[in-house]
C-alpha positions, -999 to 999 in steps of 0.1 A, spaced: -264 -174 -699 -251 -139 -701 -237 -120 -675 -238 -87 -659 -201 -72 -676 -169 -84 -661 -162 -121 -649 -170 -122 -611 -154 -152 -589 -173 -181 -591 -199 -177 -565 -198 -139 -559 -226 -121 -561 -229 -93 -591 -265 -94 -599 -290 -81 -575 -331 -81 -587 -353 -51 -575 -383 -40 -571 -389 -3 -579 -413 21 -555 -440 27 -579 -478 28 -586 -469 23 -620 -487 -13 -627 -462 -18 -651 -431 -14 -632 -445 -41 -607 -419 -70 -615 -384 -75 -608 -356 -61 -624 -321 -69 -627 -296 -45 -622 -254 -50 -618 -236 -47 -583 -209 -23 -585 -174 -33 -577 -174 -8 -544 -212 -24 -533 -202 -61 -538 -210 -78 -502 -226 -49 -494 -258 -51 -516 -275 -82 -503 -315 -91 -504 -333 -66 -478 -315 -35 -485 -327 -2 -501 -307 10 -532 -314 37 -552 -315 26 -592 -313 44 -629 -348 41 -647 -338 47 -679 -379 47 -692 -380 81 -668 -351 95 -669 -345 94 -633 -334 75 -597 -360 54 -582 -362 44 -548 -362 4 -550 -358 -30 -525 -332 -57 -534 -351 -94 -532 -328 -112 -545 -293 -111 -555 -269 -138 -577 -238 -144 -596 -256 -138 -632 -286 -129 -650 -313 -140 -676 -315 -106 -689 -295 -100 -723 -267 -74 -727 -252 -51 -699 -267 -47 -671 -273 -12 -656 -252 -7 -622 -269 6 -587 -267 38 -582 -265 38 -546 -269 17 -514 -292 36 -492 -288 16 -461 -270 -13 -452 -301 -28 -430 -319 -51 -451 -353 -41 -440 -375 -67 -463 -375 -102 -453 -380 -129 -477 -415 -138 -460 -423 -105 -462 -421 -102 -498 -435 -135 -505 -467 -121 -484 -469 -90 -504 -460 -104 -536 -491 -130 -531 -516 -106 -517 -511 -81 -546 -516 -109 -567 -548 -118 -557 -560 -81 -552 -548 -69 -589 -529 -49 -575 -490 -40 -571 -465 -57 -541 -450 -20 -542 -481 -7 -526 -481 -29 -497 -444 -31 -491 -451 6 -485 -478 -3 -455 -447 -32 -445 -421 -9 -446 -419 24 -428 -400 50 -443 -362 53 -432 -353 79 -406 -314 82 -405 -312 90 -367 -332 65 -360 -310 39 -379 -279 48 -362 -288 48 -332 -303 13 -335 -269 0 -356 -246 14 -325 -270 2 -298 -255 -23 -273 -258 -60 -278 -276 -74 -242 -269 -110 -240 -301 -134 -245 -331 -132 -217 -343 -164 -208 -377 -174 -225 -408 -167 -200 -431 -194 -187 -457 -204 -204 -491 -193 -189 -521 -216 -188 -549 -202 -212 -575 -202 -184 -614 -215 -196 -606 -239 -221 -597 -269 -226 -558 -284 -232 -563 -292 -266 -590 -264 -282 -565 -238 -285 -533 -257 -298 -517 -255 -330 -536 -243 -362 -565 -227 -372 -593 -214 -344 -622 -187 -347 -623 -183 -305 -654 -174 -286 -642 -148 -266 -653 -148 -229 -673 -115 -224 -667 -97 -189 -641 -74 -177 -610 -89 -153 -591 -70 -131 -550 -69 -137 -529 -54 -115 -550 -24 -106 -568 -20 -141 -599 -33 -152 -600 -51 -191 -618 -74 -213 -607 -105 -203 -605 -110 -243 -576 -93 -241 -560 -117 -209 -568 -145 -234 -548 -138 -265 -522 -123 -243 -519 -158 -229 -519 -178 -262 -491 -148 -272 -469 -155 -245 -474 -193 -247 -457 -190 -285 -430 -168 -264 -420 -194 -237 -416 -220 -269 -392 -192 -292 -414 -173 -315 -430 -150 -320 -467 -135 -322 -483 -108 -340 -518 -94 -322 -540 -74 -344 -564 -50 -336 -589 -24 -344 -578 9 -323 -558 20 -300 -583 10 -266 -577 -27 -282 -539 -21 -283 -541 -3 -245 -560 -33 -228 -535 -59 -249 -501 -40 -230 -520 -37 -200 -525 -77 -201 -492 -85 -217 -475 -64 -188 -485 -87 -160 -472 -112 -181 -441 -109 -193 -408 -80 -190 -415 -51 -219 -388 -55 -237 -405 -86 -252 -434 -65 -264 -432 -44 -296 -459 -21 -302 -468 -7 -337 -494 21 -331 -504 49 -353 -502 73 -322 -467 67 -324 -445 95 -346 -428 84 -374 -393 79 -357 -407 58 -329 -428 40 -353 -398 34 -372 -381 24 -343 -405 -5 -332 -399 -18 -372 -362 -19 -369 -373 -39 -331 -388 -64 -350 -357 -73 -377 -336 -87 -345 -334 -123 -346 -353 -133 -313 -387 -133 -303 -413 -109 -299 -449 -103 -293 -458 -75 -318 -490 -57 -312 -509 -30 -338 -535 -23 -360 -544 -35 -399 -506 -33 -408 -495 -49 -381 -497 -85 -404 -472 -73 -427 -444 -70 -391 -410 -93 -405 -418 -107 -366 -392 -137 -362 -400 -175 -362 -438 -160 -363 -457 -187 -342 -493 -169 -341 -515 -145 -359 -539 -135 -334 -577 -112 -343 -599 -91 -317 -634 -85 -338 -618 -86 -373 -654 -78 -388 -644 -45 -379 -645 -20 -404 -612 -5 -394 -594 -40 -410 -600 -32 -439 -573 -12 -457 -581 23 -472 -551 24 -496 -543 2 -531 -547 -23 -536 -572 -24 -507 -562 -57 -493 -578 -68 -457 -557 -74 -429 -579 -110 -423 -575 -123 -461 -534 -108 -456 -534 -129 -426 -551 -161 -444 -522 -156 -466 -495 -156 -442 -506 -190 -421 -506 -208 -454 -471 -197 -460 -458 -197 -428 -475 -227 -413 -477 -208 -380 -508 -208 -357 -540 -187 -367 -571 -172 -340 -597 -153 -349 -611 -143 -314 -651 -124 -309 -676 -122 -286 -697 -122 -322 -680 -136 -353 -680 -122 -391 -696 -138 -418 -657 -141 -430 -647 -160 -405 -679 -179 -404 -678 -193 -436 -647 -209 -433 -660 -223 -397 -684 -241 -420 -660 -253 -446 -639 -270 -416 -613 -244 -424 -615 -231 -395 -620 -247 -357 -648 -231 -331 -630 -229 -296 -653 -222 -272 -652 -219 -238 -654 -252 -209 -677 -232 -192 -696 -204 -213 -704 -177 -186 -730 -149 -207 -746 -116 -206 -778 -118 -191 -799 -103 -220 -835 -92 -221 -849 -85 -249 -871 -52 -245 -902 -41 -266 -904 -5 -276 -925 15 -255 -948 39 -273 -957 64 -241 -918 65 -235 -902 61 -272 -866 69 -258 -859 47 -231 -891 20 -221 -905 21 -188 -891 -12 -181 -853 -3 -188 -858 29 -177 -866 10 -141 -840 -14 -146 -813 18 -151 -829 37 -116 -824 6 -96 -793 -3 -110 -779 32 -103 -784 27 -67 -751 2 -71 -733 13 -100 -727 27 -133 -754 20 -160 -739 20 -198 -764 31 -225 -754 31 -262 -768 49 -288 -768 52 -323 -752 92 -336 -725 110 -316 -721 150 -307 -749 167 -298 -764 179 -333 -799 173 -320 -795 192 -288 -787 217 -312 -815 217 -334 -840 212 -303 -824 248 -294 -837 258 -323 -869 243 -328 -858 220 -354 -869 183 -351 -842 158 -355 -834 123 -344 -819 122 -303 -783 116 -308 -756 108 -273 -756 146 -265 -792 149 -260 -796 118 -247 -770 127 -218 -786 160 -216 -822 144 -207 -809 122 -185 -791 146 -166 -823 170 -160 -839 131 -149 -815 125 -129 -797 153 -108 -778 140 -85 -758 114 -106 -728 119 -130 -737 118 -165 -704 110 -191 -704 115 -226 -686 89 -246 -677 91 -281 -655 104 -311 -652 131 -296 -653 129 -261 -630 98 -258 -634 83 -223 -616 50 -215 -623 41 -180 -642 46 -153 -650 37 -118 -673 19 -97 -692 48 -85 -726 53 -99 -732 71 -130 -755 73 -163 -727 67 -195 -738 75 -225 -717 60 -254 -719 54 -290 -706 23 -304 -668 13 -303 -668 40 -277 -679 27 -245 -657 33 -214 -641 3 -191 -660 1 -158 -644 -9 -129 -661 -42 -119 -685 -39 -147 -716 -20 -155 -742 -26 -133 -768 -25 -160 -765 -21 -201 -793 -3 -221 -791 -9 -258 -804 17 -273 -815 29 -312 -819 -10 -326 -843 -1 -352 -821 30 -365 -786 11 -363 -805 -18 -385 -819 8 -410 -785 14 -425 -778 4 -460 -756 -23 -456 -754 -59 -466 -732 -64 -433 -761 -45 -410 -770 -74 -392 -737 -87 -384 -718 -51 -374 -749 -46 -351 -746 -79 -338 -703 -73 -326 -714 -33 -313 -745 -50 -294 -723 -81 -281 -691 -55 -274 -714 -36 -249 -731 -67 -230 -698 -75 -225 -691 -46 -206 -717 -58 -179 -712 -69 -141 -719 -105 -136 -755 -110 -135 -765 -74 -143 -793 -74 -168 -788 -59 -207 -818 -47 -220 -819 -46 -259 -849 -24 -273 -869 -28 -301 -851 -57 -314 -869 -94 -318 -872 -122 -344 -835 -142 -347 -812 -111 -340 -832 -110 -303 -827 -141 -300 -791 -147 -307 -778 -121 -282 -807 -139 -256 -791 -166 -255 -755 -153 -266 -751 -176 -297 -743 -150 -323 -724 -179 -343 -757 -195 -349 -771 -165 -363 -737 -161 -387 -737 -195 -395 -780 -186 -407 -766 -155 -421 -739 -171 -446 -761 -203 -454 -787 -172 -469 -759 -157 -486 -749 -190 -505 -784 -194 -513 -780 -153 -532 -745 -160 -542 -731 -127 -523 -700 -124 -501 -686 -142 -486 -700 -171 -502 -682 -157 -535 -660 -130 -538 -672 -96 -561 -648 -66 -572 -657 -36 -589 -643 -21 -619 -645 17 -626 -635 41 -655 -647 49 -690 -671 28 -706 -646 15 -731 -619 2 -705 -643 -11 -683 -662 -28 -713 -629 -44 -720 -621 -53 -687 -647 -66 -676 -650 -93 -710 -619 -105 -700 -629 -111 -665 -658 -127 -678 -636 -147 -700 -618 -160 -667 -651 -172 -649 -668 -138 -637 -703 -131 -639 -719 -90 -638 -743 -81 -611 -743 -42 -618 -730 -15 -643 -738 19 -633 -728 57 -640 -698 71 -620 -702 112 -613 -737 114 -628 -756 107 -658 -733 119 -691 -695 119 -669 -686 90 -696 -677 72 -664 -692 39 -651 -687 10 -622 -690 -25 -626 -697 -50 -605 -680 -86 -607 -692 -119 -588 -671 -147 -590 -662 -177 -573 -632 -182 -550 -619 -210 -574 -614 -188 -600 -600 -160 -584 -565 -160 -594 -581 -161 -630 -602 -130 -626 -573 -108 -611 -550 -121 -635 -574 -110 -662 -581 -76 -646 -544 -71 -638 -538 -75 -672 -563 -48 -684 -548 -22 -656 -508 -26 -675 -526 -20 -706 -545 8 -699 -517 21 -684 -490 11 -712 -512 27 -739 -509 55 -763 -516 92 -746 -547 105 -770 -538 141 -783 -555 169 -762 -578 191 -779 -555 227 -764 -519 237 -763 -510 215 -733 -501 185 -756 -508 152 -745 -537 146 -720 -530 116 -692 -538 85 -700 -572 73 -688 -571 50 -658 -590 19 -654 -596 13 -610 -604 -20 -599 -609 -28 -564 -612 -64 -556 -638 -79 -522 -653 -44 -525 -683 -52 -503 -694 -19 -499 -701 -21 -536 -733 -37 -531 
């Protein structure tokens, strides 16, 4: 076995393997490079070095994984340039997590080391290396996870049915979701390890402190928020290196936090759009998540008031186990026809709101933000009611009571008891205190005209998110919707609906019954491509012209089955490092060589269809 120059003592480490910051798909391996005399000891697995690429001519940024006394590789190894940092910032699990999920998404472990790791602020790095030592806090209590039973919540794999309502904790009023998975967090606390809490957005993450708070001292809660600057966000990363327990909280990346002894991956609504990640290779913090419990053995909850099809699926495969509640307390839903002498808001929820108003806030959601068609009204032109004309109407209808606007761009959190009209759009509805004394769901027909094959399920979670909302007993009036989307939020089993929904999606063979990925560039690459994906057990459902008729661009789209996944990105991995290893055609001026073409392939691309 050759080694890396001089003898080292038996045992000593000379030899540390790297992997180099780069999109390049073919620079997405290990590579071995030799441990200077002055960086022996000091080089160890975690740590960012900076190494020679000898292909570019320059210093890459690069992580050491691995370190040991020789190598495989033939001849002299090239030495480290330099040790960046002496904190060894990637954890073993970490990389195994990334390394896998690339794997499966065609895709390159630098890319979502880059989500796992922040990027280094000096200041913030020495402050945290010269911080004081406090000796070790006792563990908290564990806290009893209130509504269900002993054994529905313990150890492994759970899609929850989240209670709907709002609690009050110490003065503020949350979804008692969030009181919940707070509990189950601090029950892997009390025991030594730690939890990780995902989210959607930052209301999520301020109802989860707020419950974690009455719980338990800060100091055990880390909190990863994109609100946060870079330093700070930095400084919650370097938090969760230390050897002791935390509850981490954030959003999509939070999965990826090197959280200690990781008892518990928790979800709120992970058919949220917002899980899934924007950036290659386009991995979703759910199937990143999946990943992690089967590596790390820990516990896994996937907790809604309305479940995805994702998480639905593997329900049915006994994957996952439904944990509902002893006693299931609902909305009190009624299901309200449109009426054609008042097409905005029936008579019949239009009475419900005026007597309700007499006691409280009434909530009514609506399909578009801003005030666009208060606009155009101005103006004479006709155009769909959005939340600012809606709030505008109801104001002239109602003078004497408050009328809030809630959404994108007039974020409103919370509320109180006193009565007023809110107009929200989804995802944006305000906390009442005590509850809304009466919910009108607005624009059915126009949320389920979107083109979407997850329509039915998104409205399903923005419907069940606002019924939630309600006071105990107060009545939520859903227009225009019948048939078995009516009646699954009548009788609040949105799971039986899911469970409908996937059984049809077997039937068609689209997600998440199988899993599709799309394949774009010029008809050549994707032509080879896509026969070696077929070659590996995929099938074609679409090819169509990227950029317009002529563009010499063109998407295709895969179906496979999840058996032969790891074949199909294997075979589309392949075809990415060769279209990115070949020959640079001449260009037709004087600026030489033209880039090489690029060949995109994004894997579980739903939108695709």
């Amino acid at each position: 076995m050759p080694t890396d120059g001089p003898s080292a003592p038996p045992g000593e480490h000379r030899v540390a393997s790297v992997l180099i910051d780069s999109p390049l798909p073919q620079l997405d391996h290990l590579f071995d490079y030799r441990i200077p005399d002055a960086l022996v000891g000091q080089v160890v697995p975690g740590v960012r070095v900076k190494v020679p690429l000898r292909v570019a001519r320059r210093i890459a940024d690069a992580l050491v994984v691995t370190t040991s006394a020789t190598s495989e590789v033939p001849g002299e190894l090239t030495p480290i340039e330099e040790l960046v940092s002496p904190i060894p910032v990637l954890t073993p699990e970490v990389f195994a997590l990334a390394r896998a999920a690339a794997d499966r998404a065609a895709g390159n472990a630098s890319d979502i080391l880059r989500l796992a790791v922040p990027r280094r602020h000096v200041r913030v790095e020495k402050a945290w290396l010269e911080r004081e030592i406090l000796p070790e806090q006792p563990l908290p209590a564990a806290p009893d996870v209130t509504g269900f039973s002993d054994d529905a919540l313990g150890a492994g794999r759970h899609a929850l049915a989240a209670p709907p309502g709002v609690v009050e904790v110490d003065g503020t009023w949350i979804g008692e979701w969030a009181v919940t998975l707070a509990r189950l967090a601090v029950a892997q606390l009390a025991q030594g390890r730690s939890a990780i809490l995902a989210v959607a957005d930052y209301r999520d993450q301020d109802q989860l402190t707020l419950a974690l708070a009455s719980l338990v001292e800060p100091h055990w809660v880390v909190r990863v928020d994109a609100r946060q600057t870079a330093p700070a966000r930095y400084r919650s990363f370097l938090e969760t290196l230390e050897p002791a327990p935390r509850i981490v909280i954030g959003a999509r990346s939070v999965v990826y936090a090197p959280a200690h002894r990781l008892g518990l991956i928790a979800f709120w609504n992970d058919g949220d759009g917002l899980f899934a990640e924007q950036l290659a290779p386009y991995v979703h913090a759910r199937d990143a998540a999946l990943i992690r419990q089967e590596q790390s053995g820990c516990a896994l909850v996937f907790a809604a008031h309305s479940p995805s099809s994702a998480v639905e699926r593997l329900v049915g495969l006994g994957w996952l186990t439904m944990a509902e509640p002893v006693r299931k307390r609902t909305p009190r839903v009624v299901l309200t026809p449109e009426d054609p002498t008042s097409p905005r808001i029936p008579h019949a929820a239009w009475r419900a709101a005026s007597e309700a108003l007499a006691a409280g806030p009434v909530l009514i959601q609506v399909a578009r933000p801003g005030s666009a068609a208060l606009e155009a009204r101005g103006r004479g032109e006709p155009m769909a009611a959005d939340a600012g004309q809606t709030a505008h109407d109801l104001a002239r209808a109602f003078p004497r009571v408050r009328v809030i606007l809630a959404d994108g761009e007039h974020p409103v959190e919370r509320i109180g008891s006193e009565p007023a009209l809110v107009i929200a759009t989804r995802g944006a509805e305000p906390i009442a205190a005590g509850g809304y004394r009466a919910v009108l769901l607005l624009d059915g027909p126009r949320m389920l005209s979107r083109e979407s094959a997850r329509v039915a399920e998104d409205c399903l979670r923005w419907w069940s998110a606002a019924a939630s909302l309600a006071a105990p007993g107060a009545a939520v009036h859903l227009v225009g919707i019948d048939g078995d989307l009516g009646l699954a939020m009548a009788t609040w089993r949105q799971n039986d609906f899911m469970a409908r929904e996937v059984a049809e999606r077997k039937h068609l063979r689209f997600p998440p019954a199988v899993r599709i990925a799309s394949v774009t560039g010029t008809s050549r690459l994707v032509s080879d491509a896509v026969s070696a994906a077929e070659a590996a057990g995929a099938q074609v459902l679409s090819t169509e012209p990227v950029d317009g008729p002529g563009s010499g661009s063109v998407r295709t789209v895969l179906r496979f089955d999840y058996g032969h996944g790891a074949a199909v990105a294997g075979a589309l991995r392949t075809a990415i490092v060769t279209t990115a290893t070949g020959r640079r055609r001449p260009a037709k001026d004087e600026r030489g060589f033209r880039p090489p073409p690029t060949l995109r392939v994004r894997m579980d691309d739903v939108d695709a269809l």
